[in-house]
N, C-alpha and C positions, 0 to 999 in steps of 0.2 A: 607830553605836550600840555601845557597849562591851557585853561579853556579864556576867554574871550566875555564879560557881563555882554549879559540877553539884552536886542535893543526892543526885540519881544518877548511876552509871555503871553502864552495859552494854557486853557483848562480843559482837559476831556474828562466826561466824566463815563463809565460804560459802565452798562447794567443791562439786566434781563426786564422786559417790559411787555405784562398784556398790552394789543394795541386795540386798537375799534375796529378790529377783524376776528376777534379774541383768538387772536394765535400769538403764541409766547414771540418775540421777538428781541435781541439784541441791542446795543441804540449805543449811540455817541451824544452823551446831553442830550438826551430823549430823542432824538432823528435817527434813523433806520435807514439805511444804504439804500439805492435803488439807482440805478444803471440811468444817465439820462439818454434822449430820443438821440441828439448828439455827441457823439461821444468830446470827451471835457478836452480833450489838445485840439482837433478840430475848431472847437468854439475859440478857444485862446487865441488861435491862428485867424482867427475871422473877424476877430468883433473888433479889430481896433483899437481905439482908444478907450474903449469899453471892457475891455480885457483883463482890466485892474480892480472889475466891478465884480464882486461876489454875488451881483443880484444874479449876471448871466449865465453863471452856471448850474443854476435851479437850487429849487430849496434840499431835496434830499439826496443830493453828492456831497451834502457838508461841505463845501466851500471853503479853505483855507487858503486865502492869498498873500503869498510872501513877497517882500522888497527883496528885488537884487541884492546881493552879500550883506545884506544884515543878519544878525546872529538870531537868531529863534529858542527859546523855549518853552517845550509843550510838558506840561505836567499834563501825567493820563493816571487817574482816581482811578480805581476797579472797587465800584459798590454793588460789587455781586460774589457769591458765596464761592464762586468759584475760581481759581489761579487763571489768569489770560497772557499768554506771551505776546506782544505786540511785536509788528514786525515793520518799518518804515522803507522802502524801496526810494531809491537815489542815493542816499547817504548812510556814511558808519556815522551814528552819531555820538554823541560821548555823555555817557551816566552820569548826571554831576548826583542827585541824592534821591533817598528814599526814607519814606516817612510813613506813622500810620494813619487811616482814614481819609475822607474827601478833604484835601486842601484847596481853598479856592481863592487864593493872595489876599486875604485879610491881615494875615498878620506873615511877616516873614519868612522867607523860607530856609528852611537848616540844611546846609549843602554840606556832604560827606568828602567831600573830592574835586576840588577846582585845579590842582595843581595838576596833577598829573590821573585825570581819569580814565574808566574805563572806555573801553570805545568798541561798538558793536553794532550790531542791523539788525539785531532782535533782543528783545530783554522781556523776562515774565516779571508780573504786578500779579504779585500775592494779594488773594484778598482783601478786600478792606484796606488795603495800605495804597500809596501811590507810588509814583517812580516819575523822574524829572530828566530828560534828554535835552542834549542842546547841540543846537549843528549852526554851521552857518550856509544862508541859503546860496548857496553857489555854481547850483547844476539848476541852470535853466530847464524845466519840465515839467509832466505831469505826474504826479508820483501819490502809490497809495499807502496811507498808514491802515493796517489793518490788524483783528488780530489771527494767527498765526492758527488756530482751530478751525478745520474747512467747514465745520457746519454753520461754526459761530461766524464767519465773513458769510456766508450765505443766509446767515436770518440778518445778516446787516452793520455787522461791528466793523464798520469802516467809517473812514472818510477822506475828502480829496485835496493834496496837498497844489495848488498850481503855483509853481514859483518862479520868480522874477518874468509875470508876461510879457512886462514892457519889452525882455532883453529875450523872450522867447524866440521870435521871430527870424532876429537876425543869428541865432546858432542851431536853427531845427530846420529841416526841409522834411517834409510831408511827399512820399514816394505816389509816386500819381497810380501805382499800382493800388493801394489803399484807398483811393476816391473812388477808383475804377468797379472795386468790392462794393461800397456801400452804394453806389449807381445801381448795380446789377440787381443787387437785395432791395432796392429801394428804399435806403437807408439814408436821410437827411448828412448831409456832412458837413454843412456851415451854418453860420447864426447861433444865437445863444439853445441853453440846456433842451430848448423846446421846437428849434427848427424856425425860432422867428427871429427878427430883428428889433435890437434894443432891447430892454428889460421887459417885452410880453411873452408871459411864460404859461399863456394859453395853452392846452395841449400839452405838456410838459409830463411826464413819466410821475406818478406820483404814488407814495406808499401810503403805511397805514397811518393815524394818528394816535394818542396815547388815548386811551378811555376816561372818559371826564369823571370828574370827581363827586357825579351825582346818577341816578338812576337815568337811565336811558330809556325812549319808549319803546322798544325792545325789551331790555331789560323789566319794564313796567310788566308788559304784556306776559313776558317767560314766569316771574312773581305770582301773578293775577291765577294762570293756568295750574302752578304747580300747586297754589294752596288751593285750587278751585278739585284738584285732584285727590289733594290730602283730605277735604272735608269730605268729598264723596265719595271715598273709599272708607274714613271712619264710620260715616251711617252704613254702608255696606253691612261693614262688619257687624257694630251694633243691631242694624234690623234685622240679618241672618241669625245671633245668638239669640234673640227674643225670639224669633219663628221657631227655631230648634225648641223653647222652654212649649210652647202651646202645642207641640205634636206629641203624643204617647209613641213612647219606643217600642221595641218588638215586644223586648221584655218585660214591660207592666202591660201589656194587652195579655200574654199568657198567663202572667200571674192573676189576672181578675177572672 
């Protein structure tokens, strides 16, 4: 089956990132996964008219809102050393190309196969190269594109797909068994990413950020200690060898 031009296009880009917790982490265009207080079809089902708004489902569920049956394509970049299988839940969606390094639509993209693509729910991004999927959004829901290595979705290589919310509503029913869970748990279950109403995202589940591009006062202070260590252990050493040279050994005391 021939593919359908994209009425979008997106760019993931995933890489390994110290973050300002200095623990190596994962990232989607530098953002790192993090579960919010509400969970993200809950909020779809709640907010309304608001629903179509990326603000409400917080900053680090990476937020991806799609139009009812419009065709989508996500080029996902892997600028990390290592091979990533991505895996998209809702749909098979179909390979149009792959290419090497971070493409990020400046100039054209070279499609390998629009006639008749492959079509699948997982596909690995060799390094440094990228790879270009295209579906149409057609399944009302919440669905996660992640990648497909459980350590790598647990340091964060995800993000959240919610599509067509306006048309969510009217083909999703929410089991009141499910409400009745996050009651008991004490688990927020309407209102945006943070349990509140409209775009205040006070409170809201938050990860780490990337490490800024200059010395931190942490960083300052760790510097500060570590040369404060290396100079007092060089005199150490220097004022021990000069002590050793003004003592007589056993040996030239018998010899005199």
């Amino acid at each position: 089956m021939a593919t359908t031009p994209a009425d979008d296009q997106i760019f993931l880009t995933a890489s390994f990132q110290v973050m300002d917790d200095y623990i190596n982490k994962t990232t989607f265009n530098d953002i790192t996964y993090v579960a919010p207080r509400v969970p993200t079809l809950y909020t779809s089902m709640s907010m309304g008219n608001l629903s179509s708004d990326p603000l409400v489902y917080g900053t680090y569920t990476h937020p991806l809102v799609l139009k009812h049956n419009s065709w989508v394509e996500i080029v996902i970049n892997n600028n990390d050393a290592g091979n990533h299988p991505f895996h998209l839940h809702g749909h098979v969606f179909q390979v149009v190309g792959r290419g090497e390094g971070v493409y990020d639509g400046s100039v054209p993209y070279t499609y390998f196969n629009t006639t008749n693509p492959l079509r699948r729910d997982i596909v690995l991004v060799p390094s440094l190269q990228n790879v270009a999927i295209r579906f149409q959004a057609n399944n009302p829901g919440i669905w996660f594109l992640h990648c497909h290595i459980e350590w790598h979705l647990q340091a964060g290589l995800a993000t959240t797909i919610i599509e067509a919310p306006e048309a969510m509503a009217g083909v999703l029913n929410v089991d009141q068994t499910h409400l009745d869970h996050c009651r008991d748990l004490g688990l927020p279950f309407s209102g945006n990413a943070a349990g509140n109403q409209g775009v205040d995202l006070m409170g809201q589940n938050v990860g780490p950020s990337l490490l800024p591009g200059k010395f931190t006062t942490k960083g300052i202070v760790a510097l500060f200690f570590t040369v404060l260590s290396a100079v007092v252990g060089l005199a150490t050493v220097v004022w021990y060898a000069q002590d050793e040279e003004l003592v007589p050994s056993k040996d030239n005391k018998e010899a005199k």
